[in-house]
Rosetta silent file (secondary structure, phi, psi, omega in degrees, C-alpha in Angstrom):
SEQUENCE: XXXXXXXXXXXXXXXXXXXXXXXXXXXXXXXXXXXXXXXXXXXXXXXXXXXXXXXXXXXXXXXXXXXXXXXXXXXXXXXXXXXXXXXXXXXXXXXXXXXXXXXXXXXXXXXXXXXXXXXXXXXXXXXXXXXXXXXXXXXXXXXXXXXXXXXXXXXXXXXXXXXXXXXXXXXXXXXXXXXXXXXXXXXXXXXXXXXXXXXXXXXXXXXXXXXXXXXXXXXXXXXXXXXXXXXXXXXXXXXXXXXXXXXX
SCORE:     score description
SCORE:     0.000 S_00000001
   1 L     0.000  -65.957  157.751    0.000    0.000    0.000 S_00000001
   2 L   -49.151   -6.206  138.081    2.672    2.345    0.733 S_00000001
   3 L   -69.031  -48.254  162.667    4.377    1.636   -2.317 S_00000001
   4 L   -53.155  -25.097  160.633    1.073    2.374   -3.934 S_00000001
   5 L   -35.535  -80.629  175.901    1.149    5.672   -2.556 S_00000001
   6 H   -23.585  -64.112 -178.011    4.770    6.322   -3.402 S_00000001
   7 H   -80.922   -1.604  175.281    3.427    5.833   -7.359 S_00000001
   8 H   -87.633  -40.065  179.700    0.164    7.849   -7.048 S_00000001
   9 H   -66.532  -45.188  178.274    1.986   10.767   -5.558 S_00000001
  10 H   -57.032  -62.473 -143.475    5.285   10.829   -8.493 S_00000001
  11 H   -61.794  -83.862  167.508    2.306   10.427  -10.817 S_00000001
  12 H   -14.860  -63.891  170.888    0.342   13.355   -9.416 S_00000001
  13 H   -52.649  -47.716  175.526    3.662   15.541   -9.269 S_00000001
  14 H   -40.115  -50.121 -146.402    4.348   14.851  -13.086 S_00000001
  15 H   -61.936  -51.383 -145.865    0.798   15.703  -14.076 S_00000001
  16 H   -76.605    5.753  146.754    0.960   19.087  -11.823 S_00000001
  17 H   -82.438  -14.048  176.946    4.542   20.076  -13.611 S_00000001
  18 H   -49.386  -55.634 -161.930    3.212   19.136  -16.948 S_00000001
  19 H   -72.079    5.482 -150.775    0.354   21.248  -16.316 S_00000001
  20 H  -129.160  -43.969 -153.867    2.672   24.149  -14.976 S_00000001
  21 H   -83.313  -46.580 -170.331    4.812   23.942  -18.388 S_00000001
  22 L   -58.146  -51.205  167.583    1.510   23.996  -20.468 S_00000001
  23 L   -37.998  -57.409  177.483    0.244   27.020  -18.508 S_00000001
  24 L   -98.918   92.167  171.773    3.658   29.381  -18.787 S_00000001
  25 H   -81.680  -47.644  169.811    4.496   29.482  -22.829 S_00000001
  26 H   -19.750  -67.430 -177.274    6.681   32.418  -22.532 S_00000001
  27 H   -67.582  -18.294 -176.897    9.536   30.360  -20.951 S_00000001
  28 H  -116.510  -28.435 -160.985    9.959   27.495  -22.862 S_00000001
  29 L    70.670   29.250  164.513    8.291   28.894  -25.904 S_00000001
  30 E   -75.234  129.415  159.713    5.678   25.610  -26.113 S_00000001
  31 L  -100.350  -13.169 -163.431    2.194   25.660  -27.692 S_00000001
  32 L  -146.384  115.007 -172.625    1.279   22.411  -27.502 S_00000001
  33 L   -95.091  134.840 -175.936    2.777   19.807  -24.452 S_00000001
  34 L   -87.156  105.268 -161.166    3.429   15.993  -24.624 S_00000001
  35 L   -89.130   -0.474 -167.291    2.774   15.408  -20.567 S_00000001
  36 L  -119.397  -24.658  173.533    4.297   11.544  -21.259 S_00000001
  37 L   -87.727  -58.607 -176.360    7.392   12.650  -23.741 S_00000001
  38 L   100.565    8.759  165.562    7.525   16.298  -22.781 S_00000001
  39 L   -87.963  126.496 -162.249    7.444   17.248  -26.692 S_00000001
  40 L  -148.817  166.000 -172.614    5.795   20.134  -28.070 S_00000001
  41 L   -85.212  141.847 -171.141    5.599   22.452  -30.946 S_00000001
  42 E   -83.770  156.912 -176.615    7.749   25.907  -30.710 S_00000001
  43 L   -72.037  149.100  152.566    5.954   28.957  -30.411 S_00000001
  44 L   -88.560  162.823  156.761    6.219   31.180  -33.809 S_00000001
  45 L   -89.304  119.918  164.592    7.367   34.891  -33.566 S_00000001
  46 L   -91.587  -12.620  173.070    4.805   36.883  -34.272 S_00000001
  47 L   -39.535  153.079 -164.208    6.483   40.011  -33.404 S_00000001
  48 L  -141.950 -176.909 -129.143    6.866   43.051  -35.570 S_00000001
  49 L  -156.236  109.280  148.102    8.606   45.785  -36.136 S_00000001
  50 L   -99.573  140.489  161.842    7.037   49.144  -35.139 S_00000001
  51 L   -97.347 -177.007 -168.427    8.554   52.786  -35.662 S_00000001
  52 L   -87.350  124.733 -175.879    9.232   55.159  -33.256 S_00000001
  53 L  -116.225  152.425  163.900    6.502   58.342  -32.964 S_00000001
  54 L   -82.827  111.283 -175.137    7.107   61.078  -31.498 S_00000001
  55 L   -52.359  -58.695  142.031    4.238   61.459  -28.816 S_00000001
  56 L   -12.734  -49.819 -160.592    4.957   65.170  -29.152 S_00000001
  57 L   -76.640  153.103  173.215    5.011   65.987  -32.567 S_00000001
  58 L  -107.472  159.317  173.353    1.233   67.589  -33.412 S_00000001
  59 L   -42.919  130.688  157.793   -0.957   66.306  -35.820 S_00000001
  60 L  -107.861  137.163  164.749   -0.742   67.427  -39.607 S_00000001
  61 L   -87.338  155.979 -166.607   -3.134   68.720  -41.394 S_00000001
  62 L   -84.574  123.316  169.125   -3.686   67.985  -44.957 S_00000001
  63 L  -114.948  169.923  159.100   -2.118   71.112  -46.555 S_00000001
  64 L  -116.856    3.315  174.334   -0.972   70.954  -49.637 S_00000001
  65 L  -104.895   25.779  162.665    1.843   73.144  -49.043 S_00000001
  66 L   -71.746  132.867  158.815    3.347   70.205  -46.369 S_00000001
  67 L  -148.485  154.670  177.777    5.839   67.874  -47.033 S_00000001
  68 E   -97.594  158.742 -164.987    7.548   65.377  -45.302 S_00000001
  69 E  -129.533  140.580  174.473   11.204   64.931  -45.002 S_00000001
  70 E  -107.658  145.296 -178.430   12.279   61.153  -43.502 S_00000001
  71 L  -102.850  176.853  175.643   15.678   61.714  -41.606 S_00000001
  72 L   -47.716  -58.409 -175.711   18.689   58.714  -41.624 S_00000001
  73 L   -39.409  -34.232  164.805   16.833   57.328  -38.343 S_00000001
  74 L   108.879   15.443  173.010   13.770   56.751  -40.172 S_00000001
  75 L   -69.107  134.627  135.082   11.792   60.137  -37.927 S_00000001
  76 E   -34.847  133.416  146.866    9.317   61.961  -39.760 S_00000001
  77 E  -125.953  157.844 -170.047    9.355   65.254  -40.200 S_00000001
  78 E  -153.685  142.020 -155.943    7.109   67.979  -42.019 S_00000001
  79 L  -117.164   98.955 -179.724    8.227   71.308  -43.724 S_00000001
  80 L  -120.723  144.066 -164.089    6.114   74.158  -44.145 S_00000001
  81 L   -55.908  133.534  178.033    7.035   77.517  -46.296 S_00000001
  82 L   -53.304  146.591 -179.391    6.896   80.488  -43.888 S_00000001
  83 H   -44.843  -24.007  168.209    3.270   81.910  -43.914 S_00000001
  84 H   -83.425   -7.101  177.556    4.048   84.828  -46.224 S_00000001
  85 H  -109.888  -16.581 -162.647    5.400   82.124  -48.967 S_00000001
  86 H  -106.635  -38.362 -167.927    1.968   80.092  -48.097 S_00000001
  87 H   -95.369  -14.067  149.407   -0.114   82.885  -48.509 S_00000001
  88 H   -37.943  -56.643 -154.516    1.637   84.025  -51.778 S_00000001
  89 H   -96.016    1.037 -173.187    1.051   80.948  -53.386 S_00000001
  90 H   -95.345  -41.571  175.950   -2.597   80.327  -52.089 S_00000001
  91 L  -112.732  102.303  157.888   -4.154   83.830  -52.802 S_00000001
  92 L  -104.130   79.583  172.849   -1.527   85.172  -55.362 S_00000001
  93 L   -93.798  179.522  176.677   -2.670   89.112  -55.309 S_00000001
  94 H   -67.006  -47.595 -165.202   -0.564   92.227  -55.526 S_00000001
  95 H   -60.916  -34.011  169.088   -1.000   92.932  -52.143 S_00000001
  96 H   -99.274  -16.577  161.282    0.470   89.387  -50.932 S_00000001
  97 H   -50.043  -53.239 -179.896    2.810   89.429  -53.790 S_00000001
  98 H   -45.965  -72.709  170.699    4.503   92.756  -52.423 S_00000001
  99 H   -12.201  -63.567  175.054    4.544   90.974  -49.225 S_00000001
 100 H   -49.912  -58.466 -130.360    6.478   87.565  -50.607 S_00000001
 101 H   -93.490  -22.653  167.343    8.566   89.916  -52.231 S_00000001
 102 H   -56.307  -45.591 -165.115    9.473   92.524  -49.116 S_00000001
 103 H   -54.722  -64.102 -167.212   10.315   88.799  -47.124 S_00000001
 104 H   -36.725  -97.132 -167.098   12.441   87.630  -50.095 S_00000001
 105 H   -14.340  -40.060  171.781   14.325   90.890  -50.032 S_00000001
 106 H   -53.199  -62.672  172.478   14.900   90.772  -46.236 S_00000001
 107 H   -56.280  -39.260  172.593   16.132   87.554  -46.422 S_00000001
 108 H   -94.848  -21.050  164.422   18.580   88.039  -49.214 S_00000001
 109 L   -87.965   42.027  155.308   20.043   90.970  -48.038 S_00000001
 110 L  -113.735    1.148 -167.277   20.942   88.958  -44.498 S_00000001
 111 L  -145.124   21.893  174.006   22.327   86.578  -46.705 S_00000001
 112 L  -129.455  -61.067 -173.118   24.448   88.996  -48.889 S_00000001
 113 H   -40.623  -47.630  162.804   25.179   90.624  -45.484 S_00000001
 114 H   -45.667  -74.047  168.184   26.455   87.098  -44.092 S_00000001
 115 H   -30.599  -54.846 -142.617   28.816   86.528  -47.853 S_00000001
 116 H   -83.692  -61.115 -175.690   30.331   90.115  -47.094 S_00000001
 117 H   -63.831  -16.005 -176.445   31.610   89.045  -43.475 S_00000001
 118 H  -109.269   29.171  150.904   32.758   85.687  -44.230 S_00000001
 119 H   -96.931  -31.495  165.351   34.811   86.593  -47.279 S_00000001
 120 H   -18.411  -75.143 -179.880   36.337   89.448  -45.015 S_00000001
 121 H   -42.339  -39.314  179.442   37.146   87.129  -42.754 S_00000001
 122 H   -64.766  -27.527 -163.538   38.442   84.895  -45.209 S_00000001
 123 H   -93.844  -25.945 -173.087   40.454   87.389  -47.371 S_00000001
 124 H   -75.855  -33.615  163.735   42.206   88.767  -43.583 S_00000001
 125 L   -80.313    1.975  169.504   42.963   84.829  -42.974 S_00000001
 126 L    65.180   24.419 -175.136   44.488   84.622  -46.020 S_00000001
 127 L   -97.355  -15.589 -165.393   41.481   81.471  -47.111 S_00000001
 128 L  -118.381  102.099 -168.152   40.966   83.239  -50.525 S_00000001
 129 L   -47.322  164.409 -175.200   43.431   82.341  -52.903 S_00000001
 130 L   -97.329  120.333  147.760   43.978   85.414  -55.735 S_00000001
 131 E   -94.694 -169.283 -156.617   42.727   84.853  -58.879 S_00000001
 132 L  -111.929  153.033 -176.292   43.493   85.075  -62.311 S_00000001
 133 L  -114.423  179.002 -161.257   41.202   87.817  -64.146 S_00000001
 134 L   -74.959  126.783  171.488   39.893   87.878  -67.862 S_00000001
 135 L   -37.199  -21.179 -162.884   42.222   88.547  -70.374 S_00000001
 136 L  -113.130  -21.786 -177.756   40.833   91.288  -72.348 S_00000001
 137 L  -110.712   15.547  178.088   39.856   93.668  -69.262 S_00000001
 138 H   -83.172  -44.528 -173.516   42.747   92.907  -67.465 S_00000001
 139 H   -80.741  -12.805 -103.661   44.999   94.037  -70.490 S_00000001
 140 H  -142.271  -56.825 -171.210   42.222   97.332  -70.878 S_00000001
 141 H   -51.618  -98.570  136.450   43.986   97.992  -67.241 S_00000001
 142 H    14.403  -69.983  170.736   47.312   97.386  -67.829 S_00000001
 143 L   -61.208   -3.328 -178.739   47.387   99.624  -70.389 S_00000001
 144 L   -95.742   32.289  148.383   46.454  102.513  -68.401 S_00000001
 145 L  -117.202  134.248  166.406   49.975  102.282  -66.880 S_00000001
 146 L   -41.013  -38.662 -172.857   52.539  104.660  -68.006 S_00000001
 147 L  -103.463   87.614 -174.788   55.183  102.944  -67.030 S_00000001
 148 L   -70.855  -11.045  179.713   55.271   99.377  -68.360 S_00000001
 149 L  -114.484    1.538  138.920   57.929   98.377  -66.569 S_00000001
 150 L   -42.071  132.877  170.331   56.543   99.282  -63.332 S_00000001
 151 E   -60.881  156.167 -150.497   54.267   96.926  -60.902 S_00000001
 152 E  -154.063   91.620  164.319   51.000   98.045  -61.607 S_00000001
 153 E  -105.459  152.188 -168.798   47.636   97.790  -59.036 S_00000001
 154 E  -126.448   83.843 -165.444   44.247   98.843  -59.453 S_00000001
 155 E  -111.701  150.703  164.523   41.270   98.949  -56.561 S_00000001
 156 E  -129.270  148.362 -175.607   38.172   99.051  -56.569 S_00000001
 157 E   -96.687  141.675  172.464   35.952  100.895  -54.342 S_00000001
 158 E  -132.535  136.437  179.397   32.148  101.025  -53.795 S_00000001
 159 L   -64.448  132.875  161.437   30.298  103.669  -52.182 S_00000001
 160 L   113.014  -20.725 -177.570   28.766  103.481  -48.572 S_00000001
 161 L   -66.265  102.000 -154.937   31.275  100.049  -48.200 S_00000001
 162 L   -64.842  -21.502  163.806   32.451  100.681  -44.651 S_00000001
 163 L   -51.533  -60.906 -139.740   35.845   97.691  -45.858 S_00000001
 164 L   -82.123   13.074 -169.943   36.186   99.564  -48.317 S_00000001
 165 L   -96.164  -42.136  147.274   36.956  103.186  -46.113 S_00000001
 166 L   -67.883   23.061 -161.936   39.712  101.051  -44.792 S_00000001
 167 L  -119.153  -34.772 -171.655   40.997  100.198  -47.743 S_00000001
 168 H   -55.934  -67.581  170.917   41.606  103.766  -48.137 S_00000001
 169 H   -22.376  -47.130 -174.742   44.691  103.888  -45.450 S_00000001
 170 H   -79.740  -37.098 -173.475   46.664  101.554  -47.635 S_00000001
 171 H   -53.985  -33.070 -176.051   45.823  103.297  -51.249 S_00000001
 172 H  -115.932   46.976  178.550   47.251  106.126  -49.991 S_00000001
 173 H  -114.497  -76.254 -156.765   50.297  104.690  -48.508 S_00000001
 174 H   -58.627  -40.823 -178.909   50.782  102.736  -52.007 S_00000001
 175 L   -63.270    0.481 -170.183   50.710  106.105  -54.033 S_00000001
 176 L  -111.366   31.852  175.800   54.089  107.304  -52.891 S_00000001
 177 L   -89.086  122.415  173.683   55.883  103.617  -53.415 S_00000001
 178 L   -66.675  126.222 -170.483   58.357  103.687  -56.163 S_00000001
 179 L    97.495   22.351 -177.244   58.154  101.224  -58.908 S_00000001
 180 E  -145.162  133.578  165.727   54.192  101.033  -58.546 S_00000001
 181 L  -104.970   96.417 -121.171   51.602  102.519  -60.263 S_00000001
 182 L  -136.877  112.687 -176.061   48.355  102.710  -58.721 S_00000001
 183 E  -114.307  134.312  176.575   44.740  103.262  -60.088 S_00000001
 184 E  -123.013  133.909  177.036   41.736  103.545  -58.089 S_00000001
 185 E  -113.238  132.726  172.254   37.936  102.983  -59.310 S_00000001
 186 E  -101.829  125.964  167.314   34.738  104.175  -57.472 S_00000001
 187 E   -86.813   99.729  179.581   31.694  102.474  -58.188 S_00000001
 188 L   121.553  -20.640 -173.462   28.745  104.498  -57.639 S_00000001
 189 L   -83.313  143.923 -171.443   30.576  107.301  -56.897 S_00000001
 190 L  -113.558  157.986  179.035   29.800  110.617  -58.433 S_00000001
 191 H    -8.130  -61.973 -168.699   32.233  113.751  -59.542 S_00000001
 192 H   -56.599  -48.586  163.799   32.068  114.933  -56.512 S_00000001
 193 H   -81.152   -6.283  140.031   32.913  112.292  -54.554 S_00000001
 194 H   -60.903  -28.291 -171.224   35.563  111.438  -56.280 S_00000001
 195 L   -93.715   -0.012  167.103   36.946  114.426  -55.726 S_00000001
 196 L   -73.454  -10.553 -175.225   36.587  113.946  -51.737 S_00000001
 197 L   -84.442  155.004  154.242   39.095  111.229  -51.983 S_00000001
 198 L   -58.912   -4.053  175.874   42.862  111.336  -50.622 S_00000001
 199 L  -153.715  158.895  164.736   44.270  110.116  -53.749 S_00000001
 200 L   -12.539  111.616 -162.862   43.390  110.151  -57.084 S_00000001
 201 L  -166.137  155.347 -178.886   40.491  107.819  -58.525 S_00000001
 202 E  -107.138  170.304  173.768   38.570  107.351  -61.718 S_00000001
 203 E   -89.587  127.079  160.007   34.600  106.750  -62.167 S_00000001
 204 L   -73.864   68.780  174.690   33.654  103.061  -62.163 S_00000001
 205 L   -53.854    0.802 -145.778   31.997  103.121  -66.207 S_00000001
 206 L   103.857    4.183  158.479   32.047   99.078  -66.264 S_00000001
 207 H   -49.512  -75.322  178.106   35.589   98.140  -65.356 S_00000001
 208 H   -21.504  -60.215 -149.667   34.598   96.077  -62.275 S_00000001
 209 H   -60.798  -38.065 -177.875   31.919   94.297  -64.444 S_00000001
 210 H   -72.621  -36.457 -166.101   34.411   93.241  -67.137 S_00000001
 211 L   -70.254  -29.219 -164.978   37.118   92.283  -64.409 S_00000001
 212 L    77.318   56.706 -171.673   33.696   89.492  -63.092 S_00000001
 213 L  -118.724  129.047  164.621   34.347   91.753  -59.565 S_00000001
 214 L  -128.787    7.367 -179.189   30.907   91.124  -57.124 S_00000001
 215 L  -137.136  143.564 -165.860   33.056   91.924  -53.961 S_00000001
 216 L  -127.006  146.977   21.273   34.542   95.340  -52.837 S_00000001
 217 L  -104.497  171.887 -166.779   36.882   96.636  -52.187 S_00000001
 218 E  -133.359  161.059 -171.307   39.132   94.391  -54.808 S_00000001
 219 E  -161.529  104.541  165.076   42.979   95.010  -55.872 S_00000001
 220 E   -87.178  104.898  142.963   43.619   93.820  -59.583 S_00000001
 221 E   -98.496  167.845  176.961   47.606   93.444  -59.891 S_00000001
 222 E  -134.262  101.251 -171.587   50.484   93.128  -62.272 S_00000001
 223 L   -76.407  170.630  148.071   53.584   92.395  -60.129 S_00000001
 224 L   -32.567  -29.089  173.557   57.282   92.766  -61.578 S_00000001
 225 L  -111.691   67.146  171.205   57.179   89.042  -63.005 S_00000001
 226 L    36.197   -9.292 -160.664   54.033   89.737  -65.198 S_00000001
 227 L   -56.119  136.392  171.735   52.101   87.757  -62.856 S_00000001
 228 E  -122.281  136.487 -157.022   48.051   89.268  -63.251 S_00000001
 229 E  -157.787  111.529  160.733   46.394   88.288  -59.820 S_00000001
 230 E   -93.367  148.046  178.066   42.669   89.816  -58.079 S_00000001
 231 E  -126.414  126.911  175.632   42.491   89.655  -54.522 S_00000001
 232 E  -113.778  143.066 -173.288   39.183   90.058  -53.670 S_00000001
 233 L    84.077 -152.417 -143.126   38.072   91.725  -50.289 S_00000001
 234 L  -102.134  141.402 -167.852   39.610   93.804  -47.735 S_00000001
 235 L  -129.937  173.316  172.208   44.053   93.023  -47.824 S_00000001
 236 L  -153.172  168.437 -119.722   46.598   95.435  -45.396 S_00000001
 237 L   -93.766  -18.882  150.513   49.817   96.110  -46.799 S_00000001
 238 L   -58.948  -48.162  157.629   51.554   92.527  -45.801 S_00000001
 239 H   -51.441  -55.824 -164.521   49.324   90.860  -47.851 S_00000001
 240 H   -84.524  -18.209 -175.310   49.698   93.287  -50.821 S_00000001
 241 H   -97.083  -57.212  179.495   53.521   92.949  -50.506 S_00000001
 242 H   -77.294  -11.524  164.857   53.260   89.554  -51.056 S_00000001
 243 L   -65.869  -21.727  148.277   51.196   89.608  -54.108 S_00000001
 244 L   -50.048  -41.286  179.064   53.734   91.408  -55.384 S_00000001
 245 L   -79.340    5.866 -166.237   56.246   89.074  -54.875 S_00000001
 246 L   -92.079  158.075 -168.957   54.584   85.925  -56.582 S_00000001
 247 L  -120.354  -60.101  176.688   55.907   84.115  -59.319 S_00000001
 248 L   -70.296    0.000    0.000   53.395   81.057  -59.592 S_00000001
């Protein structure tokens, strides 16, 4: 009898771990339990792959001047034209055209203002290599020196350009160098103010424009070794020395 026991209780314990394995599928990953083999079928993954929203982000509405931008991460994102570009293209009167066209203006002069400080910086760091200028108004130049066998520089100035009022200090330091010839153009500038300057200067007719010049002040030269070289932006008199000196 007490052997009989013995095998009713191990029996009993089997059933109740069987019944404990059948119960928890997570841990073993079983759907289906053998209680006298202990063999069962593996769970499939049904799992999936959700992205990640931002909980944050507000709702969009369907515009039509929305679009979405996907970043490397795979985030959403959605890009709309400032309201004065939205309301341009949705009502396009005079009245929101001027508007569009006031922003626009704002915006590119901040963004011409921005150009003008970093090639300063750049021409005072010595970042903007000299270039070579167009053959035909470069020689137009050139010939406007007396002396051919003189070095030969040319700047140009634009009115109201606060660079270019420093620029002044060196021009008239360079006219009294020997072996240099020195021409100065004002753009914008009238009789009169030309005649306000410390050194000599011409009227800008359309020189810059043939030279390709969009940044002032500018220094077209022709060193002693024929070399023809623009430096664009604002130079001091180290700089200006060494453009002289270049060979390459």
């Amino acid at each position: 009898m007490l052997r009989l026991n013995k095998i009713i209780v191990c029996f009993l314990f089997l059933f109740v771990y069987a019944s404990s394995l059948h119960a928890d599928e997570s841990i073993y990953g079983f759907t289906e339990v053998d209680y006298f083999n202990m063999k069962g079928l593996k769970k499939p993954d049904t799992r999936t792959i959700q992205a990640t929203v931002d909980k944050q982000e507000a709702p969009v509405s369907q515009d039509l001047w929305i679009e979405p931008a996907i970043s490397a991460d795979g985030k959403v994102s959605y890009y709309k034209p400032p309201q004065v570009v939205v309301d341009f293209l949705d009502n396009p009167t005079l009245e929101n055209g001027r508007a569009y066209m006031t922003w626009n203006q704002q915006k590119l002069e901040k963004i011409t203002k921005a150009q003008e400080v970093l090639q300063e910086l750049a021409s005072e760091m010595n970042l903007v290599p000299p270039t070579q200028p167009p053959q035909g108004a470069s020689a137009t130049l050139v010939d406007n020196n007396p002396d051919q066998k003189s070095a030969f520089a040319a700047f140009f100035l634009l009115k109201g350009c606060p660079y270019c009022e420093r620029e002044k200090e060196l021009i008239a330091q360079l006219f009294n160098r020997p072996g240099l010839h020195v021409e100065v153009y004002g753009k914008n500038y009238t009789e009169e103010d030309i005649k306000q300057l410390p050194f000599p200067a011409k009227i800008d007719d359309g020189i810059s424009r043939q030279m390709g010049l969009n940044t002032y002040p500018s220094v077209f030269i022709q060193n002693k070794y024929g070399k023809r070289l623009i430096m664009p932006g604002l130079i001091d008199n180290d700089t200006f020395n060494t453009l002289l000196e270049q060979k390459t």
